[in-house]
C-alpha positions as CSV (number, residue, x, y, z in Angstrom):
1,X,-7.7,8.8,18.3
2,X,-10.7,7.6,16.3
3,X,-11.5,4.1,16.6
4,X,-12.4,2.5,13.0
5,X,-12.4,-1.4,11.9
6,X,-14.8,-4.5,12.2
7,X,-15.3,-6.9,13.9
8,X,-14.3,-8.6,17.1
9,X,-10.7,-7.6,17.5
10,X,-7.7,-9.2,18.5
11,X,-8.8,-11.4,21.1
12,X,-9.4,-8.5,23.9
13,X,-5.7,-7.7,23.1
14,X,-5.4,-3.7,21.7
15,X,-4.1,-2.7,18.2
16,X,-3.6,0.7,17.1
17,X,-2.4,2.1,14.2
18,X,0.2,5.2,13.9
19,X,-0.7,6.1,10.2
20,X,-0.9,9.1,7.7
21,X,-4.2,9.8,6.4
22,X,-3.1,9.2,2.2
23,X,0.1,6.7,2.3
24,X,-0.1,3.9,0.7
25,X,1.6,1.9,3.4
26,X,-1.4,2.4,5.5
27,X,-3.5,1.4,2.8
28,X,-1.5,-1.8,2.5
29,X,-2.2,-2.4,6.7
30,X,-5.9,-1.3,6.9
31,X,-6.7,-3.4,4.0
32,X,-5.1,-6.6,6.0
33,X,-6.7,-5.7,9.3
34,X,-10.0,-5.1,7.3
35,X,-10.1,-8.2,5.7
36,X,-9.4,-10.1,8.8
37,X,-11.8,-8.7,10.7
38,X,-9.8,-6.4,13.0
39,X,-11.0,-4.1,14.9
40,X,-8.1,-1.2,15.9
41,X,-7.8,2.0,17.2
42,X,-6.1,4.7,14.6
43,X,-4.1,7.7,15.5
44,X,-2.9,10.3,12.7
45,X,0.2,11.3,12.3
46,X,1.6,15.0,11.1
47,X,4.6,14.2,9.1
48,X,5.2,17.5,9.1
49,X,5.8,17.2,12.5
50,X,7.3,13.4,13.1
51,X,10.4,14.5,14.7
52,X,9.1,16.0,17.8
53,X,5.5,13.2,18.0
54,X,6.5,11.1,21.4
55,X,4.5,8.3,20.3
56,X,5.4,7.8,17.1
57,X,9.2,8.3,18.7
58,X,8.8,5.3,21.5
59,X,7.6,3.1,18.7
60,X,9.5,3.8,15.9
61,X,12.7,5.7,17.2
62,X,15.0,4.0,14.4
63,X,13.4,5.0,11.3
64,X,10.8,7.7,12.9
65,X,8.3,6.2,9.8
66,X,4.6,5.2,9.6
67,X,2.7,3.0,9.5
68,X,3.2,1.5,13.1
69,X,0.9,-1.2,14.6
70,X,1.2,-1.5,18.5
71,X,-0.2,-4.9,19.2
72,X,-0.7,-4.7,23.4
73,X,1.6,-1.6,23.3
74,X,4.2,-3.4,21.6
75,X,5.3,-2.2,18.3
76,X,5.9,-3.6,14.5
77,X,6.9,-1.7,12.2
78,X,7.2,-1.7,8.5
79,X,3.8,-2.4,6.4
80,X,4.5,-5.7,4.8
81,X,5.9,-7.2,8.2
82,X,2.9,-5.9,10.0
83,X,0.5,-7.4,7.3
84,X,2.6,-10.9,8.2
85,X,2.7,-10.4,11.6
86,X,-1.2,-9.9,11.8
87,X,-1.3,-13.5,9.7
88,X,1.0,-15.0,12.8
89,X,-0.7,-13.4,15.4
90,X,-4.4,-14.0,15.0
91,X,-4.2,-17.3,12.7
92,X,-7.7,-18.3,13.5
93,X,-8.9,-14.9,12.4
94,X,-9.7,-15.8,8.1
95,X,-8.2,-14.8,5.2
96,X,-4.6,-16.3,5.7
97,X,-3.4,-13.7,3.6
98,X,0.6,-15.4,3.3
99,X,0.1,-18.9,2.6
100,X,1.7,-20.6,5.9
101,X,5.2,-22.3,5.2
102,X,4.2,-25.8,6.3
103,X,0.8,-25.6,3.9
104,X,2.9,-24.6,0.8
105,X,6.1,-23.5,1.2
106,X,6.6,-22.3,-1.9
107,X,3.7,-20.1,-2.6
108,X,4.8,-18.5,0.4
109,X,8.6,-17.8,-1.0
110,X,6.9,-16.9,-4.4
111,X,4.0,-14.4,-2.7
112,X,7.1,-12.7,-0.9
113,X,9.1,-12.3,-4.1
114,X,6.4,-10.4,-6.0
115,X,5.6,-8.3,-2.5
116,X,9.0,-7.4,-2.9
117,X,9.3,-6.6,-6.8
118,X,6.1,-3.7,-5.8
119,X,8.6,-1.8,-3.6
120,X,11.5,-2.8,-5.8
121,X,10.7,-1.9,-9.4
122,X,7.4,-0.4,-9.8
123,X,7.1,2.1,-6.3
124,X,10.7,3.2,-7.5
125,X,9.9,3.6,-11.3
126,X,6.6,5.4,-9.9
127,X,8.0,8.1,-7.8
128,X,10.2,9.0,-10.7
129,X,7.3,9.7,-12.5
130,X,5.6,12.3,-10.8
131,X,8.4,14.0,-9.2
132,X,8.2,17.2,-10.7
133,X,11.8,18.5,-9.8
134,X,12.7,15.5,-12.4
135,X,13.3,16.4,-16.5
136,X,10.8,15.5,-18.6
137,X,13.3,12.4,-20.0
138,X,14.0,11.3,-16.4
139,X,10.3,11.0,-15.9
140,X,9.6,9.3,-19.4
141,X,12.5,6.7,-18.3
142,X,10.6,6.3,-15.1
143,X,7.1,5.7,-16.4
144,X,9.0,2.7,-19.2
145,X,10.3,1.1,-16.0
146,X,7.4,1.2,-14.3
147,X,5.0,-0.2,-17.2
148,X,7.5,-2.6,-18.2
149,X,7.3,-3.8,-13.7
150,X,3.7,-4.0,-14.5
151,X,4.2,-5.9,-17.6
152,X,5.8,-8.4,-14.8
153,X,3.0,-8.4,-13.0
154,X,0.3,-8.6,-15.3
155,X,2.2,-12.1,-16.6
156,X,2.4,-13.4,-12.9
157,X,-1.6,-12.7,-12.5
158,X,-2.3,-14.4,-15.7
159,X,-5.4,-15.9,-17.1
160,X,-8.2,-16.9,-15.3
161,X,-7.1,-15.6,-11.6
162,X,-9.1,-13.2,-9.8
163,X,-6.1,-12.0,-7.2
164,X,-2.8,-12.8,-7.0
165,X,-3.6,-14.9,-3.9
166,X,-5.6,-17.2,-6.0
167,X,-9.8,-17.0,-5.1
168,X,-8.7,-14.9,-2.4
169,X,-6.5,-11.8,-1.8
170,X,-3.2,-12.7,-1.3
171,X,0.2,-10.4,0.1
172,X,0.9,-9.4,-3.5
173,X,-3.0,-7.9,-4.3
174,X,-2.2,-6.4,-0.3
175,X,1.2,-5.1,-1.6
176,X,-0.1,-3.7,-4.7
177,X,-3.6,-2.7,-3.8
178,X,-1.7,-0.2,-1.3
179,X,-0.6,1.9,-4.0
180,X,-4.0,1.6,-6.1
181,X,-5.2,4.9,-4.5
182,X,-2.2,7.1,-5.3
183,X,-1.6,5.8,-8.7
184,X,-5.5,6.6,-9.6
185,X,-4.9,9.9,-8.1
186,X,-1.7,10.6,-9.2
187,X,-2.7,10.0,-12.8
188,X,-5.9,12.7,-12.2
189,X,-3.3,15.2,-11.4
190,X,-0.7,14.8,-13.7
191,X,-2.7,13.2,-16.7
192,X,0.0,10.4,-16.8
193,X,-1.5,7.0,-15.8
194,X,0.8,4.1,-15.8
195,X,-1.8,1.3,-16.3
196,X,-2.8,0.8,-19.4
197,X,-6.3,-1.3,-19.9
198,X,-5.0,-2.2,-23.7
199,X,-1.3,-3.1,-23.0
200,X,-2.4,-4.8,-19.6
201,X,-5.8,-5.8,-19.4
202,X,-6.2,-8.3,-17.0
203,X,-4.1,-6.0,-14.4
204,X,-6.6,-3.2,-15.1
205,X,-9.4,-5.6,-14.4
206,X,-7.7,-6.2,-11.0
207,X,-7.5,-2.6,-10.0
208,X,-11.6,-2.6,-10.5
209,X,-11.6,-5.5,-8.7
210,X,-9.7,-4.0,-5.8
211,X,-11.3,-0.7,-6.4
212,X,-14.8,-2.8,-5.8
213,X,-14.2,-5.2,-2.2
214,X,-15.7,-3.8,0.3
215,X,-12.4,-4.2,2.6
216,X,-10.5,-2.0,0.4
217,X,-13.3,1.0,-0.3
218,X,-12.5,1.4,4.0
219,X,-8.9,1.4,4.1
220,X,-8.3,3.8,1.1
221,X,-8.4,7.6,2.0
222,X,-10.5,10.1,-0.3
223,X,-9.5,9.7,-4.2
224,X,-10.6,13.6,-4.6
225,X,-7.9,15.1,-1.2
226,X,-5.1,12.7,-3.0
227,X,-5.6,14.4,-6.8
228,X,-5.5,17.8,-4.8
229,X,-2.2,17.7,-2.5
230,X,-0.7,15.5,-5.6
231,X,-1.5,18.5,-8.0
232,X,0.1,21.2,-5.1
233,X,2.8,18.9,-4.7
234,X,3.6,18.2,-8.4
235,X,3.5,22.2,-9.0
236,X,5.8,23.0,-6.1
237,X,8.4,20.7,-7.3
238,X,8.1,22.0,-10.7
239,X,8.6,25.5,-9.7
240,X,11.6,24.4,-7.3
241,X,13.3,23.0,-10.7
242,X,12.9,25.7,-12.5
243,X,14.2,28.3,-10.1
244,X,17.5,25.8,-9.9
C-alpha cells in the first residue's frame, strides 16, 4: 500500500483507493481526490489476477472492477459515483466539482449528461479504434464516431471557457480528463490520434490545459509505460486476427 495525495484528508476518516496503475477510471478518481485536497491511501490491483484478490472481492463482489474507494472501510464503487460521492461527503473540502442541486439544478442535470455522453459515445467509438482484432473498416467507423462525439464536445465547451465546469474543473473535464492519458498514448502507439487541433481547436487547447494543472500531472500514470503495453497489446490482438 503506498500512501500518495495532499493535503489534510477526510476529516481523520480513511480513504483508500483499489486502482490499476494505467486506467483511466482511476485517473478520473485521483484527479477528483487531488483537486480536493484528499489525502488517501492507494493499493494496486493485478487484473490479471482480480478473481482470486480478497479485497478487491469484499468491496466489489458484484462487478469484481476497479476503481474502488473505501471511505472508513466502506465501499463505492464506480468512478463517476465516487467522484460525486467525494463532492457529498466532504462538501467543505473546495472545488465542488458537480454543481449542488439546490445552487443550480440544471447545470447539475446538464454536467451529468455530458459525463455520461464520454462513456456513451466517445469511450465506445475509442476502443473500437485501437482494437486490433477489429478490420481496418470497423476501426475507421470507430475513429468517425468518435471524432464526430468530440465534435459534441468541442461545441458544448465553446468559446471563451477554460473547462467545462466554467473557471473551474467541472465533472465533465473529470470525465474526460480520465481518458486524456490513454488517448495521448494510444495515438503514440498506433499513429492514429482522434483529436484533431484543426478540426477541434478549442478541445485541443483543453487537453493542454488538463495536460498542464498540477492536480492532473499526479493522478495520470507514466505517458511512456502506456505507449509500451498499448503497442504489445495492439500487436497481440493483431496477430490473434490474423491467425482467425
Amino acid at each position: 500500500m503506498a500512501s500518495t495525495g495532499a493535503g489534510a484528508g477526510g476529516g481523520g476518516e480513511q480513504l483508500t483507493v483499489l486502482g490499476a496503475w494505467g486506467s483511466p477510471f482511476l485517473v478520473r478518481v485521483r484527479l477528483a481526490l487531488n483537486l480536493k485536497r484528499l489525502s488517501y491511501d492507494y493499493v494496486e490491483v493485478n487484473l490479471a489476477e482480480k478473481e482470486t484478490n480478497p479485497l478487491l472481492a469484499a468491496a466489489n463482489p458484484v462487478h469484481m472492477k476497479i476503481p474502488v474507494l473505501l471511505h472508513a472501510g466502506k465501499p463505492i464503487c464506480e468512478s463517476m459515483l465516487i467522484v460525486e460521492y467525494l463532492d457529498d461527503a466532504f462538501p467543505s473540502s473546495d472545488p465542488i466539482i458537480l454543481p449542488p442541486a439546490a445552487a443550480d439544478p440544471y447545470a447539475r442535470a446538464v454536467a451529468r449528461f455530458w459525463a455520461a455522453f464520454v462513456d456513451g459515445e466517445l469511450l465506445t467509438a475509442w476502443m473500437g479504434i485501437y482494437d486490433g482484432g477489429r478490420s481496418a473498416e470497423e476501426r475507421a467507423a470507430s475513429l468517425a464516431r468518435a471524432r464526430a462525439a468530440l465534435d459534441r464536445l468541442e461545441g458544448e465547451l465553446g468559446e471563451g471557457r477554460r473547462w467545462f465546469g466554467g473557471e473551474r474543473v467541472g465533472l465533465v473535464d473529470v470525465a474526460l480528463g480520465g481518458f486524456v492519458p490513454a488517448m495521448v498514448a494510444s495515438e503514440a502507439a498506433t499513429g492514429v490520434g482522434i483529436v484533431d487541433a484543426a478540426r477541434t481547436p478549442m478541445l485541443a487547447a483543453w487537453v493542454e490545459r488538463f495536460c498542464a494543472l498540477d492536480e492532473a500531472k499526479a493522478a495520470m500514470p507514466p505517458i511512456e509505460r502506456l505507449v509500451e503495453v498499448g503497442k504489445k497489446r495492439f500487436a497481440d490482438l493483431q496477430a490473434a486476427a490474423a491467425s482467425e
